[in-house]
C-alpha positions as CSV (number, residue, x, y, z in Angstrom):
1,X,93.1,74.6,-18.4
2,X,91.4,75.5,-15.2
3,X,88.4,77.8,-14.9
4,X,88.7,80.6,-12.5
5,X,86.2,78.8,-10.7
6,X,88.2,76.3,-9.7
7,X,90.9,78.3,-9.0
8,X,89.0,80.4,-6.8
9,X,87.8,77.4,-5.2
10,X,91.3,76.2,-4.7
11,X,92.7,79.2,-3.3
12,X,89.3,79.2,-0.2
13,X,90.3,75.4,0.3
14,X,94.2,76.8,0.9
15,X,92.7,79.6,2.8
16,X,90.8,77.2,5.1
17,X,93.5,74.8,4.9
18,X,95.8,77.9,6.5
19,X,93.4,78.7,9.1
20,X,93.0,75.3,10.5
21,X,96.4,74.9,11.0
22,X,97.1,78.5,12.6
23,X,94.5,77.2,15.1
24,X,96.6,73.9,15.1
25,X,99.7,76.0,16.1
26,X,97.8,78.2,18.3
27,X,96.6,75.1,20.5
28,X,100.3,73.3,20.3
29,X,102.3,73.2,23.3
30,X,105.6,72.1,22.2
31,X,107.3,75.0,20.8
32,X,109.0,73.6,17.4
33,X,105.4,71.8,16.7
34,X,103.8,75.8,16.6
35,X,106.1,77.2,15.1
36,X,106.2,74.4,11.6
37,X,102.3,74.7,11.8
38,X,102.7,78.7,12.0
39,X,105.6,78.8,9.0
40,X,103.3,76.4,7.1
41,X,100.0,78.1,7.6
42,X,102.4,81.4,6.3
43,X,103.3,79.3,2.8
44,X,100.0,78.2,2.1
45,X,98.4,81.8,2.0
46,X,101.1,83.3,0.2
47,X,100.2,80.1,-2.2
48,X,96.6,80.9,-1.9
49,X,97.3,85.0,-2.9
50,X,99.8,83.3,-6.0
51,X,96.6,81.4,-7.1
52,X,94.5,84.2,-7.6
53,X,92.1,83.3,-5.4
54,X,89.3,85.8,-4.6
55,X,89.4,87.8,-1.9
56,X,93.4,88.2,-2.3
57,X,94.2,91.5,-2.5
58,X,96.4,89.9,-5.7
59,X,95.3,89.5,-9.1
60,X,96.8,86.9,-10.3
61,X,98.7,88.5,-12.7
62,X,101.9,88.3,-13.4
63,X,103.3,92.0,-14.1
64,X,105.8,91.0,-16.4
């Protein structure tokens, strides 16, 4: 079982993760190239919110 710690600290390093590739897409000059660095940037930090990281406006929790 994982500590919320290491959740946490998984969810930052899919933040980051995110980021770097948004300014990856942002500096790409071939069209298809900034767009599959923008959609995957997009899955990553809806990953990162799914892991409960902090400073997700999600908790974590499933409501069901």
């Amino acid at each position: 079982m994982t500590s919320a710690g290491e959740t946490g600290s998984r969810a930052q390093q899919m933040r980051e993760k995110a980021q770097e590739m948004t300014n990856a897409a942002a500096r790409a000059t071939d069209p298809e190239e900034r767009k599959r660095l923008t959609d995957k940037a997009k899955r990553l930090m809806e990953e990162s919110k799914q892991a409960g990281g902090k400073g997700t406006d999600d908790t974590g929790m499933n409501p069901l």
